[in-house]
N, C-alpha and C positions, 0 to 999 in steps of 0.2 A: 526562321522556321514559321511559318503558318498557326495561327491561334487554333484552329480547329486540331492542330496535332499534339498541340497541349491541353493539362488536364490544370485547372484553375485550383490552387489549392486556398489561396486566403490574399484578399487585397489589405495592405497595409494602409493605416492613416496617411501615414505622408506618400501614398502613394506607389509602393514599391508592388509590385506585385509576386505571390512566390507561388510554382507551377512547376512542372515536371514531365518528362515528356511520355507521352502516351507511346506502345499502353506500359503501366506501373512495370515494374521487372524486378525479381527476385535471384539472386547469386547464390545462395544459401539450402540446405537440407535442412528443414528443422531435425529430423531423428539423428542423422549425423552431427550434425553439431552438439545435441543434448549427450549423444553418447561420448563426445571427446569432453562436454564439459564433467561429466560423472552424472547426470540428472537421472531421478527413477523413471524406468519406464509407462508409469501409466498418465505421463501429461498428456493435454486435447494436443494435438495435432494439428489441427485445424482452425485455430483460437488466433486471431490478429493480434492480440495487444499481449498475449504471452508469445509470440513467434518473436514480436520486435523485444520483448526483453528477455528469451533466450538469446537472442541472436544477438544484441548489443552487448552480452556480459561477456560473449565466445570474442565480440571484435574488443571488446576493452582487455580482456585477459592477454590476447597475441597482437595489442598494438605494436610493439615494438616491430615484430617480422611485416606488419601487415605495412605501415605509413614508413619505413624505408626508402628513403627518396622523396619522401611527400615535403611538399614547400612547410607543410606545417607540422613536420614530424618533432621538431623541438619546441614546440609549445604543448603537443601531447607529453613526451616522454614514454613512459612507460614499464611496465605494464601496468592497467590500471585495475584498481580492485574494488568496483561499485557491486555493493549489497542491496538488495532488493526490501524492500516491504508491502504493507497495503496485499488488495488483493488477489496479484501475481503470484508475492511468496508466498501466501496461503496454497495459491495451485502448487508450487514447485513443493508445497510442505506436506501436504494433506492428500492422500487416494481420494478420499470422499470428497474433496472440492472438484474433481476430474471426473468422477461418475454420469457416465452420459443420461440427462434427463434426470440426473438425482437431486434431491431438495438445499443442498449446499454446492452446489456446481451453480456458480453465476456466473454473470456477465459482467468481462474488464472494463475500464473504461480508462483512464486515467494509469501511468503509471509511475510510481515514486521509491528513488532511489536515495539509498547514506553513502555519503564519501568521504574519503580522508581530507584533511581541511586544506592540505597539500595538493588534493588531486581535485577538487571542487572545478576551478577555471579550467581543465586539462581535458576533464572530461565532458564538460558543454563541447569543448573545439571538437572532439571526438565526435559526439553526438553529429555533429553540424558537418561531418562527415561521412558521415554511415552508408548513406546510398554508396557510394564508391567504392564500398566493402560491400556490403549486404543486399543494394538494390532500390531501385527509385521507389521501391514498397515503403521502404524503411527511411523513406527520406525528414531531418531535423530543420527547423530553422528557426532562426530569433527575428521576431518582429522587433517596430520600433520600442512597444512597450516592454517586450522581455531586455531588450539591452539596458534600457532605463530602472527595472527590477534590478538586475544583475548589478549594475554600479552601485546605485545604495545598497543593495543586501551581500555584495562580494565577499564572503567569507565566513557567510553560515546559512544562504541559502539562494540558489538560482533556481533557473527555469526556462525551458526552451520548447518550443511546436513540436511537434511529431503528429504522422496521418496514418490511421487505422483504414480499413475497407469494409463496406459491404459486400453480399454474395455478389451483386451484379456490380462490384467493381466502383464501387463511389465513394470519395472521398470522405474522410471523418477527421478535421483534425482534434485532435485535444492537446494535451501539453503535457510537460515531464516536471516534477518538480523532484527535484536535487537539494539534499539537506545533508549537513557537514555535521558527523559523530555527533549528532546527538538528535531526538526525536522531539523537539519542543513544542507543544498544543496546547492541551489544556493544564497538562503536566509536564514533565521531562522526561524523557527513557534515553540515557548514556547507552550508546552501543559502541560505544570507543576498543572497548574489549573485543568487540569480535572480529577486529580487522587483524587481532595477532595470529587467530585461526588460520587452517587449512577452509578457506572458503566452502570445498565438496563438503564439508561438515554438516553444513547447514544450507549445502543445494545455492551457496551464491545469494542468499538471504540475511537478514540481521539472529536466526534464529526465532524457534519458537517461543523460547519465554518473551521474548523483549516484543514480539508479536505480537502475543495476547498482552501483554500490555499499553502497545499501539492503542490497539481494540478497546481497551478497556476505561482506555485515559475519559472516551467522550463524553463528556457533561456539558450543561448550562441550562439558562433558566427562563421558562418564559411567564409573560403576564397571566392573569387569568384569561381576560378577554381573549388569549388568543386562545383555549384550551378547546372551545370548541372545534375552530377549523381545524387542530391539529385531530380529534377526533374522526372529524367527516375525511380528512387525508387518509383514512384509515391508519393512523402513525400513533394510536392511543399505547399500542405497545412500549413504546418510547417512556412513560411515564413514569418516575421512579418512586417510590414508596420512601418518602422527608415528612416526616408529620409535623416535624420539628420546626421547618423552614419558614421563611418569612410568609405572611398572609397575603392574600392574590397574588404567588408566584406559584408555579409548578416547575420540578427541576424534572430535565428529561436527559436520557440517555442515548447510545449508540443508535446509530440508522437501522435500518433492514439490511442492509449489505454487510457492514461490520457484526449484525447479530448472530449471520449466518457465516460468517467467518469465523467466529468465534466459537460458535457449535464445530466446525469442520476443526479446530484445534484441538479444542475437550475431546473429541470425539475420538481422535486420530493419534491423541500425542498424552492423554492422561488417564488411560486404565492403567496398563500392566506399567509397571516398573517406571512411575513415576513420579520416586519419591525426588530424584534431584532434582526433576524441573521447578517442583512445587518451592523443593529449600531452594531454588536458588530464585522464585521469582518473591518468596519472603525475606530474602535475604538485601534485594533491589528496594523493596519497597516498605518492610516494617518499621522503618524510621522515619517514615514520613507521611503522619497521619492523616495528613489531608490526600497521600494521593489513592491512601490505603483504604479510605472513605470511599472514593471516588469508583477503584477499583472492586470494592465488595458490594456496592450498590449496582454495578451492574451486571455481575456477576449472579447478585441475588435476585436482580430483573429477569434473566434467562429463566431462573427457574420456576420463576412466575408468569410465565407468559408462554406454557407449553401450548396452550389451545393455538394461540398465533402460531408457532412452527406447525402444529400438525395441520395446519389450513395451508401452509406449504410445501405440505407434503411428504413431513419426517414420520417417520416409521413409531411405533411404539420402542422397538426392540435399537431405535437410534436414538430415542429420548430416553433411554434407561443409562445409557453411555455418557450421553452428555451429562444428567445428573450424578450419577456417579462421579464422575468427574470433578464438576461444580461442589460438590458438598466436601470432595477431599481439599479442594484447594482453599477454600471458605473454612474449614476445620482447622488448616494449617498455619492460616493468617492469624493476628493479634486483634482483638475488635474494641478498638478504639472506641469508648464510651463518649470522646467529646467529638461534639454536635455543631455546625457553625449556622447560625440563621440568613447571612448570606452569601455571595458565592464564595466559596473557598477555593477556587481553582484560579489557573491563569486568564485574566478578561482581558487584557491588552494586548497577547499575542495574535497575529496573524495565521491562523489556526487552518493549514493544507487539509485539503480533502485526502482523508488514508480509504487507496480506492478497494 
C-alpha cells in the first residue's frame, strides 16, 4: 500500500514504524454502547479520549463473544474488568465535569486504568487489539520502550500507545497507563475491593472515594529558588500552607486539572447524603497519618484558593457546594497534630500522571 494512504502514527527507535490506514474508521456507537454499559446519560459525546475508554471497557467486558476464534483469544481470556481513574472517571462520575463550557468540564489527555493482578498481561493484548473491535480510531501499540517497561514492571504496572484526534482528523498519540489493585504515587489507595462489586456501581470506575483520594494523594516539595517561576507559571495556587517545613523548601500540591477534578467530586458527590462516603474515606485513611496529612492539606488548599477557581470560572453558588463539602469532610477526619519537616510521602516511587 502507498505511504501517502497511510496515516504515520509514531516511528520507533529501532526503527519500526506504527501507522494505520487512512482514513481512521470507527465500528462503534458511542450512545449505544454507554447504554449497554449502564453509563449516565449526560457524558460528551463527542470527547476522543472518553469515546476510547468507553469503548474499551464495552470490548474488555464482552471479550469473551468478541476474540472467538482470534489467534490470540487465550492469552485474553475473559471477561475482563478494567476500572477506570484520573480524569475520565471523574467524566463518567460527575454531571458537572460534562457541562458543555462549564468551569470543571476539561480536557482528557492521558488515560489510566486498575486491574486485577491476574488480568494486568491480558489486558495490554486486548488493548493491542482494539482496532479490530472498535476501529483504526482506537488503534493501541507497544513501542520498543513500552515492551521494555512492561518486563521490569510485569505485575504492578504496564503501559501501552493509544491515538486520540483532532477536529481535522490528526493524530495525538499519548499512552495508557495500566496499574494492578492498587493506586501507588505519593501514597497508596488499595482499590482491591472494588473489583468484588457490580462494576455499573461506580460507572466502570474505581469509585468516588478512592478518586478523591487519587486527587488528593498529590504532594512534593520544591526549592526556594524555584518558587518564583512557579509563580510567573501562574501555578502559585499550588502552594500549600507548611510553616513548619524545612527552610528554603515550599511543599506544593495537586495541578489545575486534579483541582478541578476534585471540585467536580465535592461538588457532585458530597451534599446530600454523604455521610458514607465521608466514613468510608476516614475509614481508608485515619490510620495513616502521614497520608491523612497529605490529604487535608490539600483539601484545605481548595478552600484557599477560591479567587483562582472564580478566575475559572466557577459560579458563586458552585463554590458554596464545594465548600460545604470540604469543611464536612475536613470536620470528619482526625487532625493529626504531628508535623514532619521533610518529605513525608513516597520519593522513590515512579509517580503516573492521574489525568
Amino acid at each position: 500500500m502507498e505511504e501517502e494512504d497511510r496515516i504515520l502514527l509514531y516511528r520507533d527507535l529501532d526503527g519500526t514504524v506504527h501507522d494505520i490506514e487512512k482514513p481512521p474508521t470507527s465500528k462503534l456507537d458511542f450512545r449505544e454502547v454507554s447504554r449497554h454499559l449502564g453509563l449516565p446519560g449526560y457524558l460528551e459525546p463527542f470527547c476522543s479520549p472518553l469515546q476510547r475508554a468507553v469503548f474499551t471497557i464495552w470490548v474488555a467486558s464482552n471479550s469473551s463473544s468478541l476474540m472467538s476464534g482470534h489467534p490470540d483469544a487465550k492469552k485474553v481470556g475473559g471477561p475482563l474488568n478494567p476500572l477506570l481513574m484520573g480524569g475520565a472517571a471523574v467524566k463518567l462520575l460527575c454531571p458537572s465535569a460534562n457541562e458543555p463550557m462549564g468551569p470543571m468540564n476539561r480536557k482528557l489527555k492521558d488515560l489510566d486504568y486498575v486491574v486485577k493482578k491476574e488480568q494486568g498481561s491480558r489486558f495490554i493484548v486486548l488493548l493491542a487489539n482494539m482496532s479490530g473491535f472498535a476501529g483504526s480510531k482506537y488503534h493501541h501499540f507497544l513501542t520498543s520502550g513500552d515492551r521494555r517497561f512492561n518486563a521490569i514492571r510485569a505485575g504492578d504496572r504496564y503501559r501501552i500507545r493509544s491515538v486520540d484526534w483532532t477536529e481535522d482528523m490528526q493524530p495525538i498519540v499519548n499512552w495508557v497507563d495500566v496499574l494492578v489493585e492498587k493506586v501507588e504515587m505519593r501514597h497508596v489507595v488499595d482499590v482491591r475491593d472494588e473489583f468484588s462489586k457490580d462494576p455499573k456501581l461506580n460507572h466502570h470506575t474505581i469509585g468516588v472515594e478512592n478518586l478523591l483520594l487519587t486527587k488528593c494523594q498529590m504532594i512534593m516539595e520544591i526549592e526556594s529558588k524555584e518558587h518564583d517561576a512557579l509563580v510567573q507559571s501562574g501555578q502559585e495556587f499550588r502552594i500549600l500552607k507548611c510553616p513548619w517545613y524545612r527552610k528554603n523548601r515550599f511543599v506544593i500540591g495537586m495541578e489545575e486539572k486534579d483541582m478541578l477534578d476534585t471540585c467536580a467530586l465535592l461538588h457532585d458527590h458530597f451534599i446530600q447524603d454523604s455521610s458514607v462516603k465521608v466514613e468510608k474515606i476516614k475509614a481508608m485513611i485515619s490510620k495513616d497519618q502521614k497520608f491523612t496529612l497529605t490529604f487535608r492539606l490539600n483539601i484545605e488548599n481548595i478552600l484557599e484558593r477560591f479567587e483562582f477557581l472564580r478566575s475559572k470560572g466557577m459560579s458563586e453558588r458552585q463554590l458554596s457546594r464545594v465548600a460545604e463539602a470540604a469543611h464536612g469532610i475536613l470536620g470528619a477526619l482526625p487532625d493529626s497534630k504531628k508535623r514532619w519537616d521533610k518529605p513525608w510521602w513516597n520519593t522513590d516511587v515512579d509517580t503516573p500522571t492521574v489525568a
